[in-house]
C-alpha positions as a LaTeX table, in Angstrom:
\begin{tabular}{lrrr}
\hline
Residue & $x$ (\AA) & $y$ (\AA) & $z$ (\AA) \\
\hline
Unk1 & $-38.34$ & $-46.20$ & 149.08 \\
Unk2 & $-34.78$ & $-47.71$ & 149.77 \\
Unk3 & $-32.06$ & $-47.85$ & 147.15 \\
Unk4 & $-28.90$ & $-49.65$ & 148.01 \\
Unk5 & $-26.15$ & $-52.12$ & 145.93 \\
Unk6 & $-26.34$ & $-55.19$ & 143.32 \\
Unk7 & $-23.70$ & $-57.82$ & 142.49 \\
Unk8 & $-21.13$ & $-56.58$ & 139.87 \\
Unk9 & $-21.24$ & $-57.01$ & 136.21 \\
Unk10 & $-18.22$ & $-58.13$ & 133.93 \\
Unk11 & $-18.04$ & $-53.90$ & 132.64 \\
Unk12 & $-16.52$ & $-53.90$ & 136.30 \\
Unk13 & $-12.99$ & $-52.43$ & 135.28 \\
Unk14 & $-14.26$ & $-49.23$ & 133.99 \\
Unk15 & $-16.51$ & $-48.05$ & 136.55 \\
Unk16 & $-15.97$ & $-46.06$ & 139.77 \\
Unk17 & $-18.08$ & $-44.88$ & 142.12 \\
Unk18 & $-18.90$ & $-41.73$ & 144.47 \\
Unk19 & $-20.38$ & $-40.14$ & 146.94 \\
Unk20 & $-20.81$ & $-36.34$ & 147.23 \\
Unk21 & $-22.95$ & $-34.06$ & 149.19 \\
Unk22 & $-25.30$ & $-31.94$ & 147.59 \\
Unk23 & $-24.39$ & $-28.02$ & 146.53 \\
Unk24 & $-26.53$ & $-25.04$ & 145.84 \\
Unk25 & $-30.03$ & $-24.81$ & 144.58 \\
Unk26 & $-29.80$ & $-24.74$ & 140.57 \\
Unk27 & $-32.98$ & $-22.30$ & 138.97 \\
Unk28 & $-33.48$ & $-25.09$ & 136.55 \\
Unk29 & $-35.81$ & $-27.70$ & 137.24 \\
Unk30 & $-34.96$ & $-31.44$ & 136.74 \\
Unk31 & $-35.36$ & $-33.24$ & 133.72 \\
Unk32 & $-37.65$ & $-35.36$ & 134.66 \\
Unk33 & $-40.35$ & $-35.29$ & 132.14 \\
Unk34 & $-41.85$ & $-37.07$ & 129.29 \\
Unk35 & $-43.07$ & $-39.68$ & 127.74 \\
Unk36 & $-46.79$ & $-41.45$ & 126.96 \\
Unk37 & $-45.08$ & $-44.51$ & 128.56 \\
Unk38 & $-48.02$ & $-46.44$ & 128.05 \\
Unk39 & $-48.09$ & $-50.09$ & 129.82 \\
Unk40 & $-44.60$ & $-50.15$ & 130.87 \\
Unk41 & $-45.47$ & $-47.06$ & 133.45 \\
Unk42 & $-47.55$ & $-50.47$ & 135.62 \\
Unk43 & $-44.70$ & $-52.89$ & 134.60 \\
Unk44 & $-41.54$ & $-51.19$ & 135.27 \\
Unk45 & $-40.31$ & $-53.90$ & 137.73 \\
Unk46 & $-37.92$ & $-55.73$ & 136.13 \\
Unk47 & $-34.29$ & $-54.18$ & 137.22 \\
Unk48 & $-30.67$ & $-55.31$ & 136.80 \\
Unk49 & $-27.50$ & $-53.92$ & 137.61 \\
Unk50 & $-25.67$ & $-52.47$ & 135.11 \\
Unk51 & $-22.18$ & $-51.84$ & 136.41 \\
Unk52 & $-20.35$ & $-52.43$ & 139.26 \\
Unk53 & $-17.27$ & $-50.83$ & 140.66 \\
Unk54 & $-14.12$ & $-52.41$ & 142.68 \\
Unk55 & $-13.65$ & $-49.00$ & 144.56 \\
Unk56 & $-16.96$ & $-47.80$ & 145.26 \\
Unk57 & $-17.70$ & $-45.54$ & 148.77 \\
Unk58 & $-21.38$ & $-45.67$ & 150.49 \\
Unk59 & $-24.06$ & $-43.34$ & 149.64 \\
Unk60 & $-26.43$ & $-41.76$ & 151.49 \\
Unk61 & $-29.73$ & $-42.13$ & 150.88 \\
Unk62 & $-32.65$ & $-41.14$ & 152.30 \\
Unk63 & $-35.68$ & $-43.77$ & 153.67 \\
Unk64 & $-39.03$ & $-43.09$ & 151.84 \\
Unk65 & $-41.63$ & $-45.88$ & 151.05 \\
Unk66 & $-40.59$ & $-49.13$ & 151.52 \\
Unk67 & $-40.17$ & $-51.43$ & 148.41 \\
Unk68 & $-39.24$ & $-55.32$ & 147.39 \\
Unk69 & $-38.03$ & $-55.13$ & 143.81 \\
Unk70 & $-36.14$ & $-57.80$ & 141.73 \\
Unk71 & $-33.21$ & $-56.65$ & 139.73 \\
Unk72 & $-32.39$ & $-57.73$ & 136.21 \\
Unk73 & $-29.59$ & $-59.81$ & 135.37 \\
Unk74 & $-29.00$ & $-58.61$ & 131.92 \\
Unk75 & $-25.48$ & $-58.50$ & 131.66 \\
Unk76 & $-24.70$ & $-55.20$ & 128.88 \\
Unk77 & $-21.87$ & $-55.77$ & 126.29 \\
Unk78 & $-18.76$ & $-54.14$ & 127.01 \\
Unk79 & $-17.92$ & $-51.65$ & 123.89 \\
Unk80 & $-14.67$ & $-51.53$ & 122.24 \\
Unk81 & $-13.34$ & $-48.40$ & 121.53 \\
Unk82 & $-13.79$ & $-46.33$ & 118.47 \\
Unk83 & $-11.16$ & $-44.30$ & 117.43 \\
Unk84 & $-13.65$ & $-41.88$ & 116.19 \\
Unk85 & $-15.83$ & $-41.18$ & 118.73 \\
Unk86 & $-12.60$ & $-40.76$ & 120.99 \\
Unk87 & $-11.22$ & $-38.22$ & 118.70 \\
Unk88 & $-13.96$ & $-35.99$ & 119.46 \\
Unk89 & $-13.28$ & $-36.00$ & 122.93 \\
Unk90 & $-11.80$ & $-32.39$ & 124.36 \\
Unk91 & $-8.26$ & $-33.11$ & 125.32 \\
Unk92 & $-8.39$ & $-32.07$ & 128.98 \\
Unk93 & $-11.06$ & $-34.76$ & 129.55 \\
Unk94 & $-9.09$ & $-37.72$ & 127.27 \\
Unk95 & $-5.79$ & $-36.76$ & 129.19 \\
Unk96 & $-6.96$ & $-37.87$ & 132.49 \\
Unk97 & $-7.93$ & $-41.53$ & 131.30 \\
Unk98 & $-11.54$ & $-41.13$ & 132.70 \\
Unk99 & $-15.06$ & $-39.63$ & 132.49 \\
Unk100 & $-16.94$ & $-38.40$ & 135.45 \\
Unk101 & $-20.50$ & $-38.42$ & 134.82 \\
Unk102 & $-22.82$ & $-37.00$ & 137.98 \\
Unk103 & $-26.13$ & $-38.41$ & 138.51 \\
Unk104 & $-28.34$ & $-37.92$ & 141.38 \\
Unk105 & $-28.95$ & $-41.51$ & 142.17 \\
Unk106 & $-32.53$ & $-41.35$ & 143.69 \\
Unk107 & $-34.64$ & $-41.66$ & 140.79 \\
Unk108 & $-35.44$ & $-45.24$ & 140.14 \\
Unk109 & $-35.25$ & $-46.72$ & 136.97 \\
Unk110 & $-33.00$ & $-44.04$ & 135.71 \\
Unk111 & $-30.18$ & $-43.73$ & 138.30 \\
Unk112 & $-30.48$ & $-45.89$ & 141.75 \\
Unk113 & $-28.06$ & $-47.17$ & 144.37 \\
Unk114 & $-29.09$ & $-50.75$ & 143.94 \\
Unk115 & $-30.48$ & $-53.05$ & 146.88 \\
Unk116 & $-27.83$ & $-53.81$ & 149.67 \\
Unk117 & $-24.71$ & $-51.79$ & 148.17 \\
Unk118 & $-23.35$ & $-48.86$ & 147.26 \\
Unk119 & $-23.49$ & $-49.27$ & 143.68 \\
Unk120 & $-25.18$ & $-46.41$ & 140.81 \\
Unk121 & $-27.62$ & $-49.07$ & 138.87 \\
Unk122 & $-30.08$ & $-48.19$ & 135.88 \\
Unk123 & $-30.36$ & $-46.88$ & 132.59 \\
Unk124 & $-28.34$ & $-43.95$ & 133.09 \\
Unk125 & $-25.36$ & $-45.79$ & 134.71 \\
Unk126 & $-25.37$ & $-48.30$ & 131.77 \\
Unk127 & $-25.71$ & $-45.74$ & 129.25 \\
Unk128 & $-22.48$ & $-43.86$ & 131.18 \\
Unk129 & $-20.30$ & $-47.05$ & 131.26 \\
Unk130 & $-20.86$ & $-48.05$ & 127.75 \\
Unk131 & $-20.36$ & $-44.81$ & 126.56 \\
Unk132 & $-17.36$ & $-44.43$ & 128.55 \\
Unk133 & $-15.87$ & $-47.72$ & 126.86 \\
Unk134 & $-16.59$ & $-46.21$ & 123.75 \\
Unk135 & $-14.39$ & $-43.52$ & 123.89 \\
Unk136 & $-11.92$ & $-45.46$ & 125.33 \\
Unk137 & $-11.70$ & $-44.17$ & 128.88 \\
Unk138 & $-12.93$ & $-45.15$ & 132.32 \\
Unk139 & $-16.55$ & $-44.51$ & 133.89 \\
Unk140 & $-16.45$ & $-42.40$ & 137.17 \\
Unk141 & $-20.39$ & $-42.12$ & 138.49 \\
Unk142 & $-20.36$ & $-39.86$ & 141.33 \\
Unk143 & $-23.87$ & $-39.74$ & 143.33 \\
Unk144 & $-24.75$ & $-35.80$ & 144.23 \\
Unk145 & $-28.12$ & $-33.91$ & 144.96 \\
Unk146 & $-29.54$ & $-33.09$ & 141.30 \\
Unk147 & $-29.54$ & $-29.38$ & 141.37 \\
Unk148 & $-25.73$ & $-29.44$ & 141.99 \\
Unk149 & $-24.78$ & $-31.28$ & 138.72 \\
Unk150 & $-25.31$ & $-28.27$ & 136.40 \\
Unk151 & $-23.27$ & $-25.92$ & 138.43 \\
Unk152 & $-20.78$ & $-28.96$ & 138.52 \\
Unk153 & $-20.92$ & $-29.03$ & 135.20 \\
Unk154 & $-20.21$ & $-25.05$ & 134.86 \\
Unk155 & $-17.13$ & $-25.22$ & 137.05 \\
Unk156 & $-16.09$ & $-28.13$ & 135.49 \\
Unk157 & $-15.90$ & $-30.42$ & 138.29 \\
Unk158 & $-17.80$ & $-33.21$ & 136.02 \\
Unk159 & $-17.68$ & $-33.99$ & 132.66 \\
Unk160 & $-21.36$ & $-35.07$ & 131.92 \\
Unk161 & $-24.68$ & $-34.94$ & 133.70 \\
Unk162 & $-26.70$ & $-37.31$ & 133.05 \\
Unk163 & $-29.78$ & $-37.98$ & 135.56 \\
Unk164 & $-32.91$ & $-37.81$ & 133.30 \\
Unk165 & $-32.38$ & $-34.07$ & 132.31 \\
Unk166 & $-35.31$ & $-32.82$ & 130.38 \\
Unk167 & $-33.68$ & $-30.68$ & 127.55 \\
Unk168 & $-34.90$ & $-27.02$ & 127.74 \\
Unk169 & $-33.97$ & $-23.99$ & 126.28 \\
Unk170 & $-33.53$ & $-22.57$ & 129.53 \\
Unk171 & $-30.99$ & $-24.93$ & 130.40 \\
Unk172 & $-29.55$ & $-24.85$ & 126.60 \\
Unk173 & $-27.97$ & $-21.33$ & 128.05 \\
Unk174 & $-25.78$ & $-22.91$ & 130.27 \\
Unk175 & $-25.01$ & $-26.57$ & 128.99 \\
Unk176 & $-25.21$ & $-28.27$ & 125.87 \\
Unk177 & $-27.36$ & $-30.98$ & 125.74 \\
Unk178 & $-26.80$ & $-34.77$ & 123.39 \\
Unk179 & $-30.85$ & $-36.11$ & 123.40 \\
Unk180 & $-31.40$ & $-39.85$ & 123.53 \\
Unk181 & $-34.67$ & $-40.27$ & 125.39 \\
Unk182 & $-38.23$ & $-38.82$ & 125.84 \\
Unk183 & $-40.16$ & $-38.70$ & 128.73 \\
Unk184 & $-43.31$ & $-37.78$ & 130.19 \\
Unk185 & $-44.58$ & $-36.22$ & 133.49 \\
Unk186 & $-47.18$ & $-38.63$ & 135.43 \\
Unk187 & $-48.94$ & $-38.25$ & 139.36 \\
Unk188 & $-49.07$ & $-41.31$ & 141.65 \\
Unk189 & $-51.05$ & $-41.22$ & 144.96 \\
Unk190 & $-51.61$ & $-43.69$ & 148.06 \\
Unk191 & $-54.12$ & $-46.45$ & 146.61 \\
Unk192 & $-57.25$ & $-46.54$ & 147.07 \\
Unk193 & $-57.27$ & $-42.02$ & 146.48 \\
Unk194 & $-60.08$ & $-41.80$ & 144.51 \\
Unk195 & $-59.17$ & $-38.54$ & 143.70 \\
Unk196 & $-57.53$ & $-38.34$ & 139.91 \\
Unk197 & $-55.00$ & $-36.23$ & 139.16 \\
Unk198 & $-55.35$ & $-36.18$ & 134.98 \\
Unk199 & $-53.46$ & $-32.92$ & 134.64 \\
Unk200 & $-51.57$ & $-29.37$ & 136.04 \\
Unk201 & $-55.09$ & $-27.96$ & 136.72 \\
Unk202 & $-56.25$ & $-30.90$ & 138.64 \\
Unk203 & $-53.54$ & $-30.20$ & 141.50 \\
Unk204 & $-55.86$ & $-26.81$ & 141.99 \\
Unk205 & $-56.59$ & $-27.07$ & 145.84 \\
Unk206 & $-54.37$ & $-29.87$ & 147.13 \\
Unk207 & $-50.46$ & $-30.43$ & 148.01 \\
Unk208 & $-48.28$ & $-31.77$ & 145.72 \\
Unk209 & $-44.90$ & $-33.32$ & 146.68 \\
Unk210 & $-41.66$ & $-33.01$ & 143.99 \\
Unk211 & $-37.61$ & $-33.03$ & 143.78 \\
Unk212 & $-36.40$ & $-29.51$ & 144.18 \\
Unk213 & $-34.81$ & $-28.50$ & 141.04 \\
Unk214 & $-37.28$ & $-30.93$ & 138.59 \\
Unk215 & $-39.07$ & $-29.51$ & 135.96 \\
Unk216 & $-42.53$ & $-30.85$ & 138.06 \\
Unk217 & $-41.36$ & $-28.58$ & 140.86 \\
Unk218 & $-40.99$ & $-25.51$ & 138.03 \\
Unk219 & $-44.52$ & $-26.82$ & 136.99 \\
Unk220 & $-46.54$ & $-27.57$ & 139.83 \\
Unk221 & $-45.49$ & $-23.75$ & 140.89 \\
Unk222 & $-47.01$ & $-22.65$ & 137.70 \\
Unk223 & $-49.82$ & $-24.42$ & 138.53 \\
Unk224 & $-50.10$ & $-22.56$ & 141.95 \\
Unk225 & $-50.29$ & $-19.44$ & 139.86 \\
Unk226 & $-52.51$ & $-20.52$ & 137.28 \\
Unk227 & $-55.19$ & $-21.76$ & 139.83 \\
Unk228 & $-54.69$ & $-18.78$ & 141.98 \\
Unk229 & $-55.61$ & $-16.24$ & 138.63 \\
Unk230 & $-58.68$ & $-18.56$ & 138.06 \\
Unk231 & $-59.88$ & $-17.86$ & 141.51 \\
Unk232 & $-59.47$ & $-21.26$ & 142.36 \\
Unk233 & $-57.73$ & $-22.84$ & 145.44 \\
Unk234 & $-54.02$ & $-22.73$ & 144.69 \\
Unk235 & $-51.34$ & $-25.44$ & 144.79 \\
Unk236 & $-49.27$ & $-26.28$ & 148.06 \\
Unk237 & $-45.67$ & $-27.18$ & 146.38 \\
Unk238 & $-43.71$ & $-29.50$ & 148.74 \\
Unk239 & $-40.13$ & $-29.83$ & 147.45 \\
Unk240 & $-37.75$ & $-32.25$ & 149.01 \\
Unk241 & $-34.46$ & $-33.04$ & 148.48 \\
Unk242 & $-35.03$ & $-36.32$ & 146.77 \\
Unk243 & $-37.04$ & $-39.06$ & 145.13 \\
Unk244 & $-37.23$ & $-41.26$ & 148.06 \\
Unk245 & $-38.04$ & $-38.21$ & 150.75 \\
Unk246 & $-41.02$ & $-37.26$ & 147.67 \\
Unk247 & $-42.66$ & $-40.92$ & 148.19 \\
Unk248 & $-42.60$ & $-40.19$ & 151.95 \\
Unk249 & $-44.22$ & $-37.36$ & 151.85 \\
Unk250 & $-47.01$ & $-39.18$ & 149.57 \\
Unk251 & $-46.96$ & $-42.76$ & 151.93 \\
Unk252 & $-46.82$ & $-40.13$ & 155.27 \\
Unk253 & $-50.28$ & $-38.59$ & 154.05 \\
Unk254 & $-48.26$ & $-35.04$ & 154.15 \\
Unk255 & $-48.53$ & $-34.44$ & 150.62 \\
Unk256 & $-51.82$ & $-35.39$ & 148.38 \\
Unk257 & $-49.67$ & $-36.95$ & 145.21 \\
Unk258 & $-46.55$ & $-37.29$ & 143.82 \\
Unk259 & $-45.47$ & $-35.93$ & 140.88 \\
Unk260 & $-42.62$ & $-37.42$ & 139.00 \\
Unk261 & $-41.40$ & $-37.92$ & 135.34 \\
Unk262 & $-43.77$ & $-40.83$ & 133.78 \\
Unk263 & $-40.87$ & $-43.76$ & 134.14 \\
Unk264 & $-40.33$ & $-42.83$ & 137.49 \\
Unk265 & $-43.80$ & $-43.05$ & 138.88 \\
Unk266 & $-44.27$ & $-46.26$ & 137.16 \\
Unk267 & $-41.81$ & $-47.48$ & 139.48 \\
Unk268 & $-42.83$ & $-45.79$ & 142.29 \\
Unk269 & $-46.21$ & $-47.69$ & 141.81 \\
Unk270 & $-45.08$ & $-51.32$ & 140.75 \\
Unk271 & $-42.23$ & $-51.48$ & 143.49 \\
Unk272 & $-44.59$ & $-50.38$ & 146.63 \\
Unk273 & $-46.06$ & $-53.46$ & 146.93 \\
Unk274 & $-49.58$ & $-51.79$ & 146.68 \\
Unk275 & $-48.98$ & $-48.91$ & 148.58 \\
Unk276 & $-49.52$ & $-46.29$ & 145.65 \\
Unk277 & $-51.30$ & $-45.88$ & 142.46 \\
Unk278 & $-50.95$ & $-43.94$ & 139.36 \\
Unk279 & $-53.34$ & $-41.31$ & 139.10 \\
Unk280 & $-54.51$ & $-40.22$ & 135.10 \\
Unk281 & $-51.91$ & $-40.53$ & 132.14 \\
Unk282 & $-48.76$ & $-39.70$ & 131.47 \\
Unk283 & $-48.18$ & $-35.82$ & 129.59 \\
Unk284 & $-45.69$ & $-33.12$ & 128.68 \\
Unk285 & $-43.66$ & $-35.05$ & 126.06 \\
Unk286 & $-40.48$ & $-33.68$ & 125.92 \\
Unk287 & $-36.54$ & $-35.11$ & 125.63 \\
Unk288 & $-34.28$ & $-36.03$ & 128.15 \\
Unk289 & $-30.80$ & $-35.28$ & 127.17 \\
Unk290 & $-26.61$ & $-35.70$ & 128.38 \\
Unk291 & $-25.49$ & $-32.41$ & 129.95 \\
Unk292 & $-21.96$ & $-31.32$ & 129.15 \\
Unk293 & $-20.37$ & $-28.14$ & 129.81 \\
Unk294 & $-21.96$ & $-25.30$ & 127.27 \\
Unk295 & $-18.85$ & $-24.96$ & 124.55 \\
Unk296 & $-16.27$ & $-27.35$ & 125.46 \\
Unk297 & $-17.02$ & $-29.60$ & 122.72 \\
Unk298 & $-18.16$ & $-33.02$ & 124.78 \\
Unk299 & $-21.85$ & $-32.85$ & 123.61 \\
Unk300 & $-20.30$ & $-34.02$ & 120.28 \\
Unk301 & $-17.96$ & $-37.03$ & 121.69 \\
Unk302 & $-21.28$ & $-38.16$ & 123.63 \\
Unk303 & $-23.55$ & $-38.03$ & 121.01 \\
Unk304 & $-21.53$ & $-39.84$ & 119.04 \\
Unk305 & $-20.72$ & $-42.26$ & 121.10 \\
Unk306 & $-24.35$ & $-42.69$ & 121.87 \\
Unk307 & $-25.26$ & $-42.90$ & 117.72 \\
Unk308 & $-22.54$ & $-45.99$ & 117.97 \\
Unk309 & $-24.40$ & $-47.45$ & 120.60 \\
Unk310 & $-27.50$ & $-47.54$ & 118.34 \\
Unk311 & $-25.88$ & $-48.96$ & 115.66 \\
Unk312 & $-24.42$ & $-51.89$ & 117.62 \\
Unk313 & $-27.84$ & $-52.78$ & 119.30 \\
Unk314 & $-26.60$ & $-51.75$ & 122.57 \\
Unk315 & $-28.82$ & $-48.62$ & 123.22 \\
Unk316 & $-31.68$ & $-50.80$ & 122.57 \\
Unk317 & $-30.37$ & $-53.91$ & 124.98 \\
Unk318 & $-29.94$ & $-50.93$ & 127.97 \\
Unk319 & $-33.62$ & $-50.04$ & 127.08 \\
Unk320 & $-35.14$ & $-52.96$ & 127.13 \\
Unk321 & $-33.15$ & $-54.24$ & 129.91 \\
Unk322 & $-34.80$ & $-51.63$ & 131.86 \\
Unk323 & $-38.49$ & $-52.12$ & 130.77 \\
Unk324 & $-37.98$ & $-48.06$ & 128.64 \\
Unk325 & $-38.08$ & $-48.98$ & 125.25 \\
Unk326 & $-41.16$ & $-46.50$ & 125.12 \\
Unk327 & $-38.79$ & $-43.92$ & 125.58 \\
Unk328 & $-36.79$ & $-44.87$ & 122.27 \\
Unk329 & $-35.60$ & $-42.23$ & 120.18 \\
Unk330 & $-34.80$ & $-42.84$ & 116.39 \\
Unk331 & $-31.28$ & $-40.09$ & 116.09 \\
Unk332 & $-29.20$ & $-38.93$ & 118.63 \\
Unk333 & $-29.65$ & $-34.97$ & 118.57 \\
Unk334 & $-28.16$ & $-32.08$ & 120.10 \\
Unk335 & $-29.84$ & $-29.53$ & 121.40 \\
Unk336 & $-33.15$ & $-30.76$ & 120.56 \\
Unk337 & $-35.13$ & $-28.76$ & 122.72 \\
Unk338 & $-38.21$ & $-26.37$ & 121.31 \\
Unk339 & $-39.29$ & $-25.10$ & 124.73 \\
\hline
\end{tabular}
């Protein structure tokens, strides 16, 4: 599948975007993950672009599946500043006038380079402007390989992941997360598989294609090893560097099924124009949540910020706008992981 650009939207002023290669391989898995997202997983494809920028730079993306998807044209409010929520900003981010938030834009509906552009679209890259606004300072969404953002975020090179982490106590050691989403894990396969692939165990014998660094990578190696103790067939684990070089792998014939977090497959399915299916249910509820540097305080400005954006309605128009309002949570919480 092919991600490129969308016409710009009126939050326009406070959003820049960039390209970056991809850095070293991060031990912790993606947060892709988990939610029961119930009928929007087959109706995912409504899309709009959320933000725009008047100095963006091309991305590089990488050709998978081919899709035809319509983006939405839900414009999203811009946010006034709160004096508040900008307090609680640490002063060597506030002094520079900006945010950079990282976000490896490959994972449709949560972070994509929209049709025929350059530009970050989806939920992610709304949630990042309007929080931005918020506080008062300027969006900068730079596009990099997802298992570089955490290191990013350790040498402080960016001020906020967020590209549909799953919150995990793993990752808790290294980053504080701000939770405002759950998600699920789901398989898709080419139609017409009638193979079904209703859980980890099910993958027993067959290849499996993921992200590298995704918490479906961590778990379809588990899976390998859990099949392999049963005397069973084990799993073949085929990571790639991205979303759209996964759905290759799946439309190629090279892997057996995709695995993906729940949202993410549901696009897969609805945008290939037939091509793949979902295969069983969506499982392994967990949160996603904001990474910020572990200590330096930002968790709190972006949690607030995102608590504001409930109370205004505006967390609930970027849902919606996005067909995720499965994925709803009801408080903004830090560090909500319990696994």
């Amino acid at each position: 599948m092919t991600l490129s650009r969308w016409p710009e939207s009126q939050n326009r002023a406070k959003l820049t975007v960039t390209s970056e290669p991809g850095r070293n391989h991060m031990l912790f898995s993606r947060s892709k993950t988990r939610v029961a997202m119930g009928a929007t997983l087959a109706t995912v494809a409504l899309f709009a672009a959320a933000c725009s920028s008047s100095s963006s730079t091309s991305s590089t993306t990488t050709t998978g599946a081919s899709t035809s998807t319509t983006l939405p044209t839900t414009n999203i409010a811009t946010q006034s500043t709160v004096a508040s929520v900008a307090a609680l900003v640490p002063a060597s981010i506030s002094k520079t006038g900006q945010v950079t938030f990282a976000m490896d834009a490959t994972y449709p509906p949560d972070e994509f380079i929209a049709p025929g552009s350059a530009t970050i679209v989806g939920m992610d890259a709304d949630f990042a402007v309007a929080i931005a606004q918020t506080m008062g300072l300027k969006a900068i969404l730079k596009n990099v390989t997802f298992d570089s953002i955490i290191p990013g975020l350790q040498a402080g090179k960016y001020d906020v992941g967020n590209s549909s982490f799953t919150d995990t106590l793993a990752r808790q050691k290294v980053v504080d997360f701000a939770d405002y989403f759950q998600a699920g894990e789901a398989f898709y396969t080419k139609s017409g598989d009638t193979t079904t692939y209703s859980s980890l165990e099910s993958l027993c014998g067959h290849s499996v294609a993921v992200e590298t660094g995704t918490v479906e990578q961590t778990d379809a190696q588990a899976a390998n090893k859990s099949c392999k103790k049963a005397n069973n067939q084990g799993v073949t684990v085929l990571s790639f560097a991205d979303q759209n070089a996964v759905n290759l792998a799946v439309s190629s014939g090279r892997a057996d099924v995709g695995f993906a977090d729940s949202q993410v497959s549901g696009y897969v399915v609805t945008a290939s124009n037939g091509e793949f299916q979902l295969s069983g249910t969506a499982f392994n509820e967990a949160p996603y949540g904001m990474a910020t540097q572990k200590g330096n305080g930002m968790v709190s400005a972006v949690a607030a910020a995102l608590t504001q954006l409930q109370s205004n309605g505006t967390y609930t128009a970027i849902l919606k706008k996005w067909g995720l309002e499965s994925g709803a949570v009801q408080s903004i919480v830090i560090n909500g992981a319990t696994s």
